[in-house]
C-alpha positions in Angstrom: 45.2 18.2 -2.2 47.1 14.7 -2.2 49.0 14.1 -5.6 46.2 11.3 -6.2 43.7 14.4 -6.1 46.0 16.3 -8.5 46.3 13.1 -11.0 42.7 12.5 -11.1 42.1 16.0 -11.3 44.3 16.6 -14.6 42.7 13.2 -16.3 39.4 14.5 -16.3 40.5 18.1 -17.2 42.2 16.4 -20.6 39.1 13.6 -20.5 36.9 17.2 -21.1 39.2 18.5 -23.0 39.2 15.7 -25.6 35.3 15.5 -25.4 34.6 18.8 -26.4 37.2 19.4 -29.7 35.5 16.3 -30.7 32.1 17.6 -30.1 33.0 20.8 -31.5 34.6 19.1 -34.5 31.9 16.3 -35.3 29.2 19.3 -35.3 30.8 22.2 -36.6 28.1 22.5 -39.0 25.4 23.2 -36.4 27.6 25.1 -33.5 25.7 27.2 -31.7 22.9 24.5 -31.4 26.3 22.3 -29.9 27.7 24.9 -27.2 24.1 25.5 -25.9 23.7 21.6 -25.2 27.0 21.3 -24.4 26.8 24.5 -21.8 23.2 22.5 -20.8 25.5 19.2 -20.0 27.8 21.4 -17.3 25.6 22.5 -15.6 24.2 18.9 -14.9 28.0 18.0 -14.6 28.1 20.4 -12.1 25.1 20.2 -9.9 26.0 16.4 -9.4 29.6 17.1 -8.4 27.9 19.5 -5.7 25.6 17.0 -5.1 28.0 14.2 -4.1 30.3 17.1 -2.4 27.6 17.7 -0.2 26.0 14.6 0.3 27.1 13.9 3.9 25.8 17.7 4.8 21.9 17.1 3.2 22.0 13.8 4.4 22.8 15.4 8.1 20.1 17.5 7.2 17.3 15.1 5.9 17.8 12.3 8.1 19.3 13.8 11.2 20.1 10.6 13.4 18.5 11.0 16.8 18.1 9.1 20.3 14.3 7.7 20.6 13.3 7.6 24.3 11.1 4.3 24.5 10.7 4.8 28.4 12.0 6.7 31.2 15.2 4.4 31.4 15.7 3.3 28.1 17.5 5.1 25.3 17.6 3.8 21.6 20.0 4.9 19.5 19.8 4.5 15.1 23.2 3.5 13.5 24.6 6.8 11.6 24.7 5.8 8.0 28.5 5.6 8.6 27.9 2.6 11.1 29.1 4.6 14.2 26.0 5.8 17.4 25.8 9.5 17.6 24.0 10.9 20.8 23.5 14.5 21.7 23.9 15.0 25.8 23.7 17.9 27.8 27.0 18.3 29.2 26.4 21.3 32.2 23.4 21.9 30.1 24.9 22.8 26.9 24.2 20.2 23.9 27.3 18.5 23.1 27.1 16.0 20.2 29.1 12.7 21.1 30.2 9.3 19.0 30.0 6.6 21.1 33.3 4.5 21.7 33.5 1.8 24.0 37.1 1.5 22.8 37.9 5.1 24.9 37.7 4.1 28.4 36.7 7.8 29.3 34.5 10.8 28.4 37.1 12.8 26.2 35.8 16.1 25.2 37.4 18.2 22.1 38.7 21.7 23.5 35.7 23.3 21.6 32.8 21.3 23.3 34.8 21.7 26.5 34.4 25.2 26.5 30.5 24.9 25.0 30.0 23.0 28.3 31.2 26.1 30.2 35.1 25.0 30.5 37.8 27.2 31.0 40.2 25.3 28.4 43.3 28.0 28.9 43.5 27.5 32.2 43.6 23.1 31.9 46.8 21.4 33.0 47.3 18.9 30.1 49.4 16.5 31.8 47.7 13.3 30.9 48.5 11.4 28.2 46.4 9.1 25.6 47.4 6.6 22.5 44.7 7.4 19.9 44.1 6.4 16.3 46.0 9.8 15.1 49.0 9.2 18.0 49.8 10.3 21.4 47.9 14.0 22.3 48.0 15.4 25.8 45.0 15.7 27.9 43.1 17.6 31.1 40.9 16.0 33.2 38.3 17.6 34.3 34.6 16.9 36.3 31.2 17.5 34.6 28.6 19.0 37.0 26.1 17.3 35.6 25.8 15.8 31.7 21.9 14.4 30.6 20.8 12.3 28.4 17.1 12.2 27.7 15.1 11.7 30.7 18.6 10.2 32.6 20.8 12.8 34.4 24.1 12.5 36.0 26.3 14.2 38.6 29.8 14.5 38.7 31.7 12.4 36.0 34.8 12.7 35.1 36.0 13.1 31.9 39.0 14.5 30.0 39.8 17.3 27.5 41.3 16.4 24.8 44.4 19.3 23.4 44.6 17.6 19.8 41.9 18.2 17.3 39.0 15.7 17.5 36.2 16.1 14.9 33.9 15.1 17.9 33.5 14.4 21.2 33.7 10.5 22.5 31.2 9.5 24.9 33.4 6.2 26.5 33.3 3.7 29.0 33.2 6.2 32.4 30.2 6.9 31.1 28.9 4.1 29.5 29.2 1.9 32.9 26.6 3.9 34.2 24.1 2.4 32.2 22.8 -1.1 33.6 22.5 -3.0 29.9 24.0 -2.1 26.4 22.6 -3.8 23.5 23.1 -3.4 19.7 20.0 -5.2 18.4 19.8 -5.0 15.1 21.1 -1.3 13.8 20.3 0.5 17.1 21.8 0.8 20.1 20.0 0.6 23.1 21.0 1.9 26.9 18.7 0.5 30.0 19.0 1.6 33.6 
């Protein structure tokens, strides 16, 4: 918790603190009738602070983003409400869930999709190296047998592990190129081959 967190945290403990000897002050006549609304206003307090907390996860939920196949060689892609392209690909036929970057010039897997994909990540020589957002991290490369996307299938690309932590894999250029056309129209991605 940053000391922004800890500030805001100990206004509205003494914001609460102040609302309720005043409510407990202007109706002291009628008490109990007080503490059960005012118990009846936490718990709405509270569900809408888990609400919010957990937004991002129900909205995952709900509205799972998802690749639309409109044909055998064309994949169309929703913008994430976060503006980014999400795809799921079978990397040696496990599912690996990707953002799509056509900043990273490569595939670059995080150590724990790696090894979903059937990766040995102990045994990886991490002697590359890459400038990312967070820094420089060390990184493997490595081939794919085979990684799919919808009715599109692949052999043999390389890609890279990635030793720092990554919150998900990037699905880059290397890959990307593959693909005859890429189009954002309007709030969708699309991929033609």
């Amino acid at each position: 918790m940053s000391s922004w967190d800890t500030g805001r945290l100990v206004y509205l403990g003494l914001l609460g603190a102040v609302l309720v000897v005043w409510l407990i002050v202007h109706n002291r006549q009628s008490l109990g009738r007080t503490l059960q609304q005012a118990l009846g206003w936490a718990l709405i307090f509270l569900a809408m602070i888990a609400v919010v907390g957990l937004w991002d996860d129900i909205r995952r939920t709900a509205l799972p983003g998802r690749a639309a196949v409109a044909s055998e060689n064309r994949i169309e892609v929703p913008r994430s409400p976060d503006g980014h392209f999400y795809l799921t690909l079978l990397v040696n036929d496990a599912p690996v869930n990707f953002m799509v970057d056509t900043g990273a010039s490569a595939v670059v897997l995080s150590a724990r999709d790696a090894a979903r994909a059937g990766i040995d990540t102990g045994t990886l020589a991490y002697t590359g190296r890459a400038n990312t957002a967070n820094g420089m991290v060390r990184t493997a490369p490595v081939r794919l047998d085979r990684i799919g996307l919808g009715p599109v299938s692949d052999r043999n690309v390389r890609a890279w592990v990635n030793q720092g932590e990554m919150d998900t894999s990037l699905l880059g250029m290397s890959y990307l190129e593959r693909w005859g056309r890429i189009e954002i129209v309007g709030r969708s991605l699309v991929l033609e081959r």
